[in-house]
C-alpha positions, -999 to +999 in steps of 0.1 A: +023+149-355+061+158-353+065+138-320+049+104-343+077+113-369+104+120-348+097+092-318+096+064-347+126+066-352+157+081-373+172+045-365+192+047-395+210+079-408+176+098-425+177+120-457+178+154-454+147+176-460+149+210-481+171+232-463+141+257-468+122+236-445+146+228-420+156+264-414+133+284-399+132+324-396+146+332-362+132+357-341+152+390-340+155+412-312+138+446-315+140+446-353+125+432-385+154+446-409+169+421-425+205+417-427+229+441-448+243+425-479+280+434-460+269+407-435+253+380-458+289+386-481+309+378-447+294+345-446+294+328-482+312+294-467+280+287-451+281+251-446+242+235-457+225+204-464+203+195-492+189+170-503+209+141-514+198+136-548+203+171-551+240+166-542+244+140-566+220+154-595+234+171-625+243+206-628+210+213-644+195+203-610+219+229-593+214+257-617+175+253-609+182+257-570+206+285-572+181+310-565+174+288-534+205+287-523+209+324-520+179+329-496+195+298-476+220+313-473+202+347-460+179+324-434+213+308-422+234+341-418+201+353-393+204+323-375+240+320-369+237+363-359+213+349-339+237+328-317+264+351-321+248+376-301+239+353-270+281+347-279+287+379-265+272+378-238+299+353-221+314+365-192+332+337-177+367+336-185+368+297-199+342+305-222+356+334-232+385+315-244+362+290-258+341+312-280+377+327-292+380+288-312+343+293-331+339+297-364+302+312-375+302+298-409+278+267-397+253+264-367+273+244-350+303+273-350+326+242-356+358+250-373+369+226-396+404+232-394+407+225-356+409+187-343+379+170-343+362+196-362+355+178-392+317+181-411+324+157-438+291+132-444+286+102-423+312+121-396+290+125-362+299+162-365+278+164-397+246+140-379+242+162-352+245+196-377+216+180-397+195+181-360+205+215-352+195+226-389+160+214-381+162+233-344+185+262-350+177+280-322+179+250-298+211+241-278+211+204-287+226+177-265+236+141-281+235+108-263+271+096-271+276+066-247+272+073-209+275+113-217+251+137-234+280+161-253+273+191-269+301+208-296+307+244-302+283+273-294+262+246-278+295+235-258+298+273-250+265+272-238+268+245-214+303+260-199+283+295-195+253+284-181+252+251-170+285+256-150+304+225-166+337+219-177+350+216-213+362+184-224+398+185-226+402+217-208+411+247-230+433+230-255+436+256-281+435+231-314+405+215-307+366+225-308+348+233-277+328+201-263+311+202-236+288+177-214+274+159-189+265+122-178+237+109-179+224+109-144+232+145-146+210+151-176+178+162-157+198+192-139+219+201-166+182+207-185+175+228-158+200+254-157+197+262-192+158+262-197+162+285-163+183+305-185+156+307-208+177+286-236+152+256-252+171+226-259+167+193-286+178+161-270+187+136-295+188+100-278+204+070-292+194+037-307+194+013-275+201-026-287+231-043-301+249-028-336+266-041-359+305-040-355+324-010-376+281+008-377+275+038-358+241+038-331+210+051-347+201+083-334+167+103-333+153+132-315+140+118-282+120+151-273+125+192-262+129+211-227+112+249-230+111+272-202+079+253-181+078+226-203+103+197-187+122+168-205+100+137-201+111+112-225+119+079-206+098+092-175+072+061-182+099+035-167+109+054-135+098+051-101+097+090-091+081+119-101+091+146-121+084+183-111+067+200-138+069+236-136+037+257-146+038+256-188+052+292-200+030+306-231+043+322-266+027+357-258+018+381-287+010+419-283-007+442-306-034+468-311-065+475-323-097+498-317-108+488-287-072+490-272-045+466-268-046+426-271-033+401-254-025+368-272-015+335-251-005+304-267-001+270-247+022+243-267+015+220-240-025+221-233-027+229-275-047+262-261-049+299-267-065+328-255-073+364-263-082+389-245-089+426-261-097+465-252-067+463-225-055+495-211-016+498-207-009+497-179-033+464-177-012+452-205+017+455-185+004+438-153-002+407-174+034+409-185+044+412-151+025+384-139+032+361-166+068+341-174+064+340-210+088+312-230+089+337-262+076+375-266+063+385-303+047+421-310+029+432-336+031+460-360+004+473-348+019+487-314+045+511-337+018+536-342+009+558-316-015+584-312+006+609-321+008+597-358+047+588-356+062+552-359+085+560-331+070+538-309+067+549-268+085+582-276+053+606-271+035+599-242+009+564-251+031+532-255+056+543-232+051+521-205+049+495-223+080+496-244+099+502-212+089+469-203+096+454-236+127+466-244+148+446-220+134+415-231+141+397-261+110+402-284+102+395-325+083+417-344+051+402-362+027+408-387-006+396-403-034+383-382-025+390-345-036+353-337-035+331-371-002+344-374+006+336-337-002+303-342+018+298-375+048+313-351+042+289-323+040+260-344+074+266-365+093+276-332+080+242-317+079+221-348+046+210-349+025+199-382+007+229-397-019+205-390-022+204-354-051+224-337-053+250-309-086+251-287-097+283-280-100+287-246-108+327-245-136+336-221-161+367-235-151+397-214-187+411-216-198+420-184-167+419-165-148+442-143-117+458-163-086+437-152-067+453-126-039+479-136-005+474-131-003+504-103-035+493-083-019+452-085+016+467-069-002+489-043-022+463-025+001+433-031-016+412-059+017+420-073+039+409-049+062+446-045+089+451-017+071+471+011+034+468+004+018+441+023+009+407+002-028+406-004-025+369-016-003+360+019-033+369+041-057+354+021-048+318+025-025+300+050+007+297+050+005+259+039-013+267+006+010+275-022+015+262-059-017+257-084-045+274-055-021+305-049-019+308-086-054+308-090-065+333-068-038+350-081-051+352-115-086+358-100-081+391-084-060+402-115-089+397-135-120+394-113-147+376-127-180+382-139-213+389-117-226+351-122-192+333-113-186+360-088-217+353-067-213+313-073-178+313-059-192+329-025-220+308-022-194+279-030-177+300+004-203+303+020-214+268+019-177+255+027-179+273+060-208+260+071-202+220+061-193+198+092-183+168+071-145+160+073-129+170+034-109+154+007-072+167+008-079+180-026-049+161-048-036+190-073-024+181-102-008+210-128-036+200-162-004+211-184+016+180-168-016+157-176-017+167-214+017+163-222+023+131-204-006+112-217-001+126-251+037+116-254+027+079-232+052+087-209+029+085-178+039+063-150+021+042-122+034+072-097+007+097-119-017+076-128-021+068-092-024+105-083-051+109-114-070+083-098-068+103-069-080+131-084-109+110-098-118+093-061-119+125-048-144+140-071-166+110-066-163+115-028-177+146-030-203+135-053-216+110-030-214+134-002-244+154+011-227+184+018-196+183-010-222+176-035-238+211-033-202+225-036-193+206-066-216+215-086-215+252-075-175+244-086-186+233-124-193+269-135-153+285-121-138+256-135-156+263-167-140+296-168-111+283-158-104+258-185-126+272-213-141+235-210-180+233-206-188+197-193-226+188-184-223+177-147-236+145-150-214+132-179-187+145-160-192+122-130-197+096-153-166+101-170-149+102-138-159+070-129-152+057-160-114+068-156-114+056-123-123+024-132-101+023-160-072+032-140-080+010-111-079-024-135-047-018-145-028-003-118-015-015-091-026+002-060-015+011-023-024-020+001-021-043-025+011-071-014+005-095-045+043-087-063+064-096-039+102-094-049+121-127-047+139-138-023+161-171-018+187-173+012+216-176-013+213-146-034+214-112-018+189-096-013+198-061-030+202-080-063+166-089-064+156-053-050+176-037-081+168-061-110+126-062-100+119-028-083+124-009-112+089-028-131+068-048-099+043-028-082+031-006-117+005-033-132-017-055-115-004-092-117-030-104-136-019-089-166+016-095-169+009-134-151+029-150-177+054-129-172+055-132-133+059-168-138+085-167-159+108-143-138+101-163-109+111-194-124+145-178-139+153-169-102+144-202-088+171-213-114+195-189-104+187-200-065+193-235-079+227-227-098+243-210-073+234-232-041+247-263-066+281-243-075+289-218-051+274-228-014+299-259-014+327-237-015+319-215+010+310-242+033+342-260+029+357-222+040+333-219+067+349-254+081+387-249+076+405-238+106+433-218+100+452-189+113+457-155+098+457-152+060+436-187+059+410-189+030+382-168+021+351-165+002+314-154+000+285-152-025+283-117-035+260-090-055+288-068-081+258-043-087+282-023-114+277-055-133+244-065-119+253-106-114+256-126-083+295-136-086+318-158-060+342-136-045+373-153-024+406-159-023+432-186-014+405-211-012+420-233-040+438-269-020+470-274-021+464-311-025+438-323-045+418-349-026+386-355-034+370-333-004+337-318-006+339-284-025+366-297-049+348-301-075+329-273-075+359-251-072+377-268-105+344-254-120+348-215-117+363-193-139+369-157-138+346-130-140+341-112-170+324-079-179+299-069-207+330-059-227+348-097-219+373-080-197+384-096-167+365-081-141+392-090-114+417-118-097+392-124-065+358-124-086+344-162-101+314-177-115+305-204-134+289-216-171+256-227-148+260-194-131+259-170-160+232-192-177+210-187-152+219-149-153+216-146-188+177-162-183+170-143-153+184-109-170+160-119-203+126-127-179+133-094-166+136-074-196+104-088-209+083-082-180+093-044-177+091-044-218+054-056-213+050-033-179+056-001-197+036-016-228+007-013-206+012+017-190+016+033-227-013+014-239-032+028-205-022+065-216-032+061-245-067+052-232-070+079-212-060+109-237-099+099-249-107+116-216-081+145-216-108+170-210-124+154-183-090+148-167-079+185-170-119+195-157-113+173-127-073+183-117-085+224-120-116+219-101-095+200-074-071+231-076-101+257-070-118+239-047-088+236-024-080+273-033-116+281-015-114+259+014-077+274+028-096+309+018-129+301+044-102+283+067-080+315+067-108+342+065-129+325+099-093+320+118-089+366+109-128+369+115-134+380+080-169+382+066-190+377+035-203+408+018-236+417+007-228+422-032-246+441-056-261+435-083-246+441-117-259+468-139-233+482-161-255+500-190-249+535-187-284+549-197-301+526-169-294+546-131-281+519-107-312+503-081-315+519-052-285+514-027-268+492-064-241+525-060-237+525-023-207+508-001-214+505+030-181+486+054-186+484+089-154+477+110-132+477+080-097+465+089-064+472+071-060+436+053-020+429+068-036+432+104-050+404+121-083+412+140-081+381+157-055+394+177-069+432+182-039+450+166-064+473+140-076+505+143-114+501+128-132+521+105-165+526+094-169+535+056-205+547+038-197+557+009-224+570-020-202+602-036-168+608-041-150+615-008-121+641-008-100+633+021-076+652+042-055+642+070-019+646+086+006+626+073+011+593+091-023+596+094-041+566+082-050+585+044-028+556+022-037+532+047-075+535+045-073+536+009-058+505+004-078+488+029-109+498+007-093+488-023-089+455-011-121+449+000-138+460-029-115+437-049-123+410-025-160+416-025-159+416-064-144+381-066-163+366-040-139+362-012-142+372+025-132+409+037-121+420+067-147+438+084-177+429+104-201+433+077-203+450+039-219+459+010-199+462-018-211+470-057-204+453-083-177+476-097-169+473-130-136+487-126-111+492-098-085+518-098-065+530-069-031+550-078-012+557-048+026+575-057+047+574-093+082+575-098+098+589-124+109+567-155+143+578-170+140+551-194+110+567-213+123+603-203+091+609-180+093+630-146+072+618-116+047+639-127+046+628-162+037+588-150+014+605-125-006+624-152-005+594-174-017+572-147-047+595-140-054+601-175-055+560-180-078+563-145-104+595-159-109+578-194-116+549-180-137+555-151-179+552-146-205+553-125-199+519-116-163+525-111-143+524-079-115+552-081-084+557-052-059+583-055-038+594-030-022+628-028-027+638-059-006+664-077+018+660-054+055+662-083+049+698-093+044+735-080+015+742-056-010+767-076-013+750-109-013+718-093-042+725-066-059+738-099-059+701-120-064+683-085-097+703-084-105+701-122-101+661-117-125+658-090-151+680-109-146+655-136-145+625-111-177+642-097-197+643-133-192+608-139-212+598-104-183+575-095-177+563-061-137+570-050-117+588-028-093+615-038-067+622-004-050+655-008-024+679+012-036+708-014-059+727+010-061+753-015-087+731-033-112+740-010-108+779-018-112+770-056-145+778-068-156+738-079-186+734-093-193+696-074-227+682-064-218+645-050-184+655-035-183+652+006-155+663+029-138+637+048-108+641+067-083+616+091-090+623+126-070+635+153-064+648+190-044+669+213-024+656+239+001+673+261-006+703+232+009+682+205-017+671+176-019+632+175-035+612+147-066+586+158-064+570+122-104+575+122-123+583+095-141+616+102-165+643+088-150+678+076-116+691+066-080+684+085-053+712+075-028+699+102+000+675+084+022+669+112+052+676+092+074+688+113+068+656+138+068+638+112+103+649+103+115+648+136+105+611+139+126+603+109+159+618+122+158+653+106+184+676+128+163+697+158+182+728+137+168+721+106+134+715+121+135+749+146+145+770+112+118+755+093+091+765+122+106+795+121+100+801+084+067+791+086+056+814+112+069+836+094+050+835+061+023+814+068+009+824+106-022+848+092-032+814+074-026+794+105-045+817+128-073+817+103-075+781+097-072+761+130-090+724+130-123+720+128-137+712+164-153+679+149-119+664+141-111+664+177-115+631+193-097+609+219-084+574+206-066+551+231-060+525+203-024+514+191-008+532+165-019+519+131+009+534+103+022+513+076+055+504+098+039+490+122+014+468+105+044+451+089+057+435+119+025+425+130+017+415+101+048+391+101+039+382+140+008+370+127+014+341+102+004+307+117+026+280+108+004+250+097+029+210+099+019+192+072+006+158+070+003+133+050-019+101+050-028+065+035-054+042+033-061+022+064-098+003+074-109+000+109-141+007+107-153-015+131-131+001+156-144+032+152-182+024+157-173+011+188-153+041+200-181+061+186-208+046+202-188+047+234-183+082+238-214+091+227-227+072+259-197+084+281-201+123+270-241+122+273-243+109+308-217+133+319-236+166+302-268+154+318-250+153+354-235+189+349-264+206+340-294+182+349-327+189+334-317+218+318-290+204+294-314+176+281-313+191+246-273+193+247-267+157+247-272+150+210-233+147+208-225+140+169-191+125+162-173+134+128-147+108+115-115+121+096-104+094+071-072+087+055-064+117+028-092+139+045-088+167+068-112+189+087-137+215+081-133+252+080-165+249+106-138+234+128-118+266+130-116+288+162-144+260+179-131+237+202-130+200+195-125+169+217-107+139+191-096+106+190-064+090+169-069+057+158-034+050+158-014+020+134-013-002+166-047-004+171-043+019+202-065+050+208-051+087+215-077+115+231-071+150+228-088+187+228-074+220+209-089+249+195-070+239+160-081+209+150-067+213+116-029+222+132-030+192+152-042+163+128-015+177+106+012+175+132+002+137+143+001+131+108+036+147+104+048+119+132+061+088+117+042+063+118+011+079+119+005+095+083-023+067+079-041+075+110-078+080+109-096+107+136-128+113+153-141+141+163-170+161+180-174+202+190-184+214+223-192+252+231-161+263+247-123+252+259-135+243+297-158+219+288-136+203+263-110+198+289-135+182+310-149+160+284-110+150+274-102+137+309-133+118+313-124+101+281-086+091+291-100+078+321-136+061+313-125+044+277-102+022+292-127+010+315-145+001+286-119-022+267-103+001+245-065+007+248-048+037+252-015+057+246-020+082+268-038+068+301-015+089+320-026+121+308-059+112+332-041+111+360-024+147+366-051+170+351-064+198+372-078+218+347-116+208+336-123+193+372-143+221+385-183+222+382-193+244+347-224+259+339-241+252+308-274+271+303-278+286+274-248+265+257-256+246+226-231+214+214-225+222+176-223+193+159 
């Protein structure tokens, strides 16, 4: 593979390849022409490498490559255009003057004439032009020294976008070089990949040279947009944030509709996904940062029969949102030739294999369209409430939100829908104390164990991931729920692993791991210490390789280091402590003699640092001798490191030794945490398996916590029967919502209007503005999307289809860019909606026909719901076009619903409540007095309206029915915002570590089992005989409690660090073991818990405990809470209360 060729090493200067393998065709922006023979004429002084014999070879030799030469040259010209572009797009003023000094006649845009510009062979110029001819459309950075320097459009590059300064300043006579230190490496990496530039990183040769011999060099690795720099990450003692991997997308079309193409580089996966709509197409580009865009040739016919792609009507969309982005026309086999594009734009072998990872799209709902993700907030879109922000708490972000993400954009099919709500279902039910679910992104897995560079940091967190699986394999309760998880992880990797072999494997791994590495809690590699050396020299030379492997392996090692510091000890106690005792004992006034052992840590030796303790007479005194002995320091280079700095020939032996232990134990350290890597890529799979199922199974816990906390429920979902000459099974085509809630309000604090929804037909909906129309029909949109994928939805109970599509379009805008009115992108929308649309589909619109005149527009409205009608589809079409219902429809499912509202003080007032009948009031002259409109305009429009339009207001007046009284708060989209906001619970995170006292805890279990019994059977006597079964629950280190545990209230004890005991009550036991976790100190505290029916009695039971536990030998921290609690004193009743356990 081409990280094998290029991490073995280009020690010495390497030949060149063919320059017809090193270049590579570029991708072009928005073309596929090539260039004109003007341009290819401008550039004849291209600058190229070929192979060396072919530089020395005869003439022959060069007349047989000419042709060759020629469509180099042709390759090179794109490339350098290529960079030239991006050129031009400079806009801060040094590297405007910068790019002035370039010379596009080589990739490097060195001119030759300028200082330091030279590209003659064996130059460093012409080394790091052969590494950008094999990466031409990477900024490439070279390890010169302590700096990482980058020289012409590269420099440029670096001065645009990385925000450094140019070497030299802006001297006028030399090339631009740019580039930063080494330390700043990771950052600099950072802003260009954020800037969407990929960069080659070409490392040098570490080890002594040869004097007058330049350091080998060879490229060390690559930084993408989402795929980080990790070369060197093995022998670090921190972790590395690795963004989520961004694919290669590729676009075409074919008979079904359009295609979708992904392409992984990191997990060596792709997926396709085909019969897309557009604007579904579009939502995935949307929802997707893609490193590199390619379309196919494919998308430039339309159905109008012109090549002029997106001009008439289909395509449109899409090329809007294509043609601000940087894209390459492709051709060929959308994915063969995909793959062949991915591999030459990341230099891989034409050997290396990509996994298929595509999951069959038979018997799925349509992914959700680009319109319905904006309107409901899958999409996150400024003003529409955030589905994904109610649907988990505000503590769960990263790889779960991303999930759930991705799972309403493309819901899932019937089978995985219904296991991921009896995975729900079974998660809010559990009473067991969970794993904190250790999420680790599968992309970061694959690439670190494949390039070895995993270090002890991950490979403890992947044996967390492991422990945690087997925990919940050995559980009762988390059993049942991982294997319900094997099937969405299956579809979530595209990895089908038997369950058994998959424990297995995880054990395996686990075992593995835990042989080699060395774990939390074990105090085996202590650093040395001696009273004569300072500490922080230790700390720094043995920090940086103790703690990663288990002793055992590297023992030799160990004893070896330890005996080089003993020496050192030994050196510098014979040669150094005599001196500074003989200062210690002199006497003398200011400006007497000083000295002290000290650590120089820039030069990493223990050194004697003093002055004016040299004797003015020579006497033979203790110290003397040892003082004749020293000699200045010297650095690595032999300078003099300075006049107060001294050592000795024993001393910087015993250095040297120490310094060459050292290096040999950290050489064999990261030799086994390589060799350890390279063990576990055996199990990649299994690895990646475990790390998603982690991620979804803590994606579903936050969802049952956050759902029960909102008093969501599970729907009753239908069975799926998508074949359209089979009729659906009774009630299959009914929904049926019972208290349905807008999803941005939070029930559990009353602020929603409820509505009751049973729908079997289309519904055509009328209603005043501000009404409640947009709001209901989002609400139903998202919890039909909900029910569809399994989740919770807020009502108080449900029935919900299995739709196979879900389409809600709510207002369109119009789109200068593809010269469409409002009216246009609403037709479009609708036509995408009708073509698409079943008996099994879902369909929203709201207000439709609302961008053009009145009468023609009443007219399609009611043509689209006789269509809507024909197919049998369930939907709502909301409408302000009352003439519809004077149109002569031929409809036979269609009911009339309408927004209710009421009189008060004469003025109409809406009841957002979902009624029978018609509504022809709109409220739009309150509605425009609320807004700010002047009273003038408003009285002049009443007066206009009376005028033309009173015969049609006498003859129309409400319908009786709509008239109902409704004392509940107002419930428009403006105020749901800021109660929405109100609403979010703020969760402290904790963190915890593994601490034993299990001994401890039966006791205190066993204790208040005895304490809380006795005292239930004296409050309600005979009666409360079957409430004394109190079961306690512990909480261990990385666990955290049930969603059962949410709303119910809890009586616990912390089994704090110093053995001491803390007993509390609360309604959120989750909130507060995460904020006594959050305390410091306390992050490896365990917890024990037990529910009792109701706040009163858990106060009771709390100051019983503070007060009776004592009594019985424990210690606690918070005996004086006992003492001043009034609450839970008085006498409770507790017939009919049950104790949950």
């Amino acid at each position: 593979m081409y990280w094998l060729a290029t991490r073995n090493g280009v020690v010495a200067l390497p030949r060149c390849r063919p320059l017809a393998l090193l270049l590579r065709p570029p991708p072009r922006r928005c073309t596929s022409v090539a260039p004109s023979p003007i341009l290819i004429g401008q550039f004849r002084r291209i600058l190229c490498f070929k192979e060396q014999k072919v530089l020395r070879g005869s003439r022959k030799t060069t007349k047989k490559l000419s042709a060759l030469s020629n469509y180099v040259d042709e390759r090179a010209v794109s490339n350098i255009l290529w960079w030239k572009e991006r050129m031009q797009m400079c806009r801060k003023p040094s590297t405007v003057q910068l790019v002035k000094r370039l010379d596009y006649s080589n990739l490097l845009g060195l001119d030759v004439n300028l200082k330091n510009g030279s590209l003659k062979e064996g130059t460093l110029n012409w080394e790091i032009l052969q590494f950008k001819s094999k990466f031409p459309h990477e900024v490439l950075l070279c390890r010169v020294g302590d700096f990482y320097e980058a020289l012409g459009i590269d420099a440029c590059v670096l001065v645009e976008y990385a925000g450094l300064n140019p070497f030299g300043g802006l001297r006028s006579d030399s090339i631009p070089r740019a580039g930063c230190p080494v330390v700043n490496l990771r950052q600099t990496l950072d802003d260009l990949t954020r800037n969407g530039f990929s960069v080659c990183i070409v490392e040098e040769v570490q080890g002594p040279t040869q004097a007058r011999s330049r350091k080998g060099r060879f490229i060390s690795g690559h930084a993408h947009p989402g795929s980080p720099y990790v070369f060197g990450l093995v022998g670090v003692d921190h972790d590395l944030d690795f963004p989520e991997p961004m694919p290669v997308v590729g676009i075409s079309r074919s008979a079904r509709g359009y295609c979708i193409n992904f392409v992984l580089e990191t997990m060596k996966t792709y997926s396709s996904e085909d019969g897309l709509t557009e604007e579904a197409l579009v939502a995935k580009l949307r929802t997707s940062r893609y490193h590199h865009l390619f379309l196919h040739t494919s998308l430039r016919n339309n159905f109008s029969g012109t090549c002029r792609w997106g001009e008439f009507g289909e395509g449109g969309l899409l090329w809007g949102e294509c043609s601000g982005r940087h894209f390459e026309w492709f051709e060929g086999n959308p994915v063969s030739e995909l793959l062949s594009k991915v591999k030459d734009l990341y230099g891989l072998d034409n050997e290396v294999a990509f996994r298929n990872v595509t999951v069959s799209s038979e018997n799925r709902p349509h992914p959700l369209s680009l319109g319905t993700a904006t309107q409901i907030g899958a999409i996150p879109t400024e003003g529409i409430p955030c589905l994904l922000k109610v649907l988990l708490p505000s503590n769960c972000s990263g790889l779960p939100a991303l999930y759930v993400r991705d799972l309403l954009l493309n819901p899932p099919s019937y089978d995985i829908s219904s296991t991921i709500q009896a995975t729900c279902r079974l998660m809010s039910s559990i009473t067991c104390s969970i794993p904190e679910f250790t999420c680790v992104s599968p992309a970061k897995l694959v690439k670190l164990l494949e390039l070895r560079e995993a270090n002890h940091i991950e490979f403890c967190r992947i044996k967390n991931v492991l422990d945690e699986i087997l925990h919940m394999h050995k559980n009762p309760e988390l059993g049942k729920i991982l294997k319900l998880l094997m099937d969405p992880t299956w579809v979530a990797t595209g990895l089908k692993i038997e369950f058994e072999t998959f424990v297995n494997e995880c054990e395996s791994a686990s075992e593995r791991i835990g042989e080699m590495i060395s774990l939390d809690g074990e105090h085996d590699q202590n650093l040395s210490s001696f009273p004569v050396v300072p500490s922080d020299f230790f700390e720094d030379m043995e920090s940086s390789w103790k703690g990663r492997i288990k002793r055992i392996h590297i023992e030799e090692a160990f004893a070896e280091v330890e005996k080089a510091a003993e020496a050192l000890s030994l050196a510098v106690t014979e040669d150094f402590m005599p001196i500074v005792t003989r200062i210690k004992a002199t006497t003398a006034p200011l400006g007497g003699p000083k000295g002290e052992i000290l650590y120089a840590r820039e030069h990493e030796a223990v050194w004697f640092k003093g002055k004016r303790f040299a004797p003015a007479v020579w006497a033979g005194t203790p110290g003397e001798e040892q003082i004749k002995q020293l000699k200045p320091a010297i650095d690595s280079k032999g300078r003099k490191v300075g006049e107060e700095w001294f050592t000795t020939m024993k001393v910087e032996d015993a250095l040297t030794r120490y310094h060459e232990a050292g290096a040999k134990a950290k050489t064999k350290v990261l030799e086994l945490l390589r060799e350890l890597s390279s063990d576990l890529q055996a199990k990649i799979n299994i690895l990646v398996f475990a790390s998603m199922l982690l991620v979804i199974a803590k994606a579903l816990f936050a969802h049952v916590s956050e759902g029960r906390r909102r008093k969501w429920v599970f729907p009753a979902l239908g069975e799926s029967s998508w074949s359209e000459t089979v009729e659906p099974v009774r009630g299959g085509n009914r929904m049926e919502i019972v208290g349905l809630s807008p999803y941005w309000l939070d029930v559990a604090e009353g602020s929603a209007v409820n509505n009751t929804v049973d729908m079997q037909s289309l519904f055509l909906l009328t209603g005043p503005n501000g009404g409640g129309k947009s709001s209901l029909l989002r609400s139903i949109c998202a919890a039909a999307l909900l029910g569809v994928c399994g989740f919770m939805v807020p009502a108080q109970s449900a029935s919900i289809p299995y739709f196979n599509s879900i389409m809600l379009h709510m207002k369109s805008y119009d789109s200068p860019a593809d010269g469409k009115s409002s009216f246009q992108v609403e037709m479009a929308e609708i036509r995408s909606i009708v073509s698409a649309a079943t008996k099994r589909s879902l369909v929203l619109v709201d207000e439709i026909c609302r961008g053009t005149e009145t009468a023609k527009g009443t007219c399609i409205a009611g043509s689209i719901v006789e269509t809507l009608d024909t197919i049998g589809c369930l939907g709502i079409i909301s409408t302000h076009l009352h003439g519809v219902f004077s149109l002569p429809l031929n409809t036979k499912n269609t009911v009339h619903k309408a927004m209710g509202t009421i009189y008060v003080d004469g003025q109409p007032k809406p009841t957002w409540k979902l009624m029978d009948g018609i509504c022809r009031e709109s409220l739009a002259f309150e509605t425009a007095k609320k807004e700010g409109i002047p009273e003038t305009i408003i009285e002049r429009a009443q007066g206009l309206y009376r005028s033309v339009y009173v015969t049609e207001v006498i003859g129309g007046k409400i319908d009786s029915k709509l008239v109902e009284f409704c004392s509940m708060g107002f419930n428009n989209f403006d105020r749901s915002q800021s109660q929405s906001s109100s609403a979010r619970v703020q969760i402290l995170e904790g963190t915890s570590s593994v601490n034993s006292m299990e001994v401890l805890q039966k006791e205190v279990e066993s204790a208040i089992t005895l304490i809380c019994q006795k005292k239930l059977i004296e409050l309600g006597n005979e009666r409360t005989s079957q409430l004394t079964d109190i079961q306690c629950i512990p909480i261990h280190v990385r666990e955290q409690p049930p969603p059962s545990t949410v709303g119910a209230s809890c009586v616990y004890v912390i089994f704090r660090p110093d053995r001491k005991l803390y007993v509390g009550q609360t309604d959120d036991l989750e909130g507060r073991v995460r904020k006594h976790r959050s305390k410091e100190g306390m992050q490896k505290a365990n917890f024990l818990y037990f529910i009792v029916p109701g706040k009163s009695l858990a106060c009771q039971l709390e100051t019983l405990l503070i007060n009776q536990l004592p009594n019985q030998g424990f210690h606690l921290s918070n005996v004086a809470d006992g003492k001043h609690r009034n609450f839970g004193t008085s006498d409770i009743s507790l017939e009919g209360v049950t104790i949950c356990p």
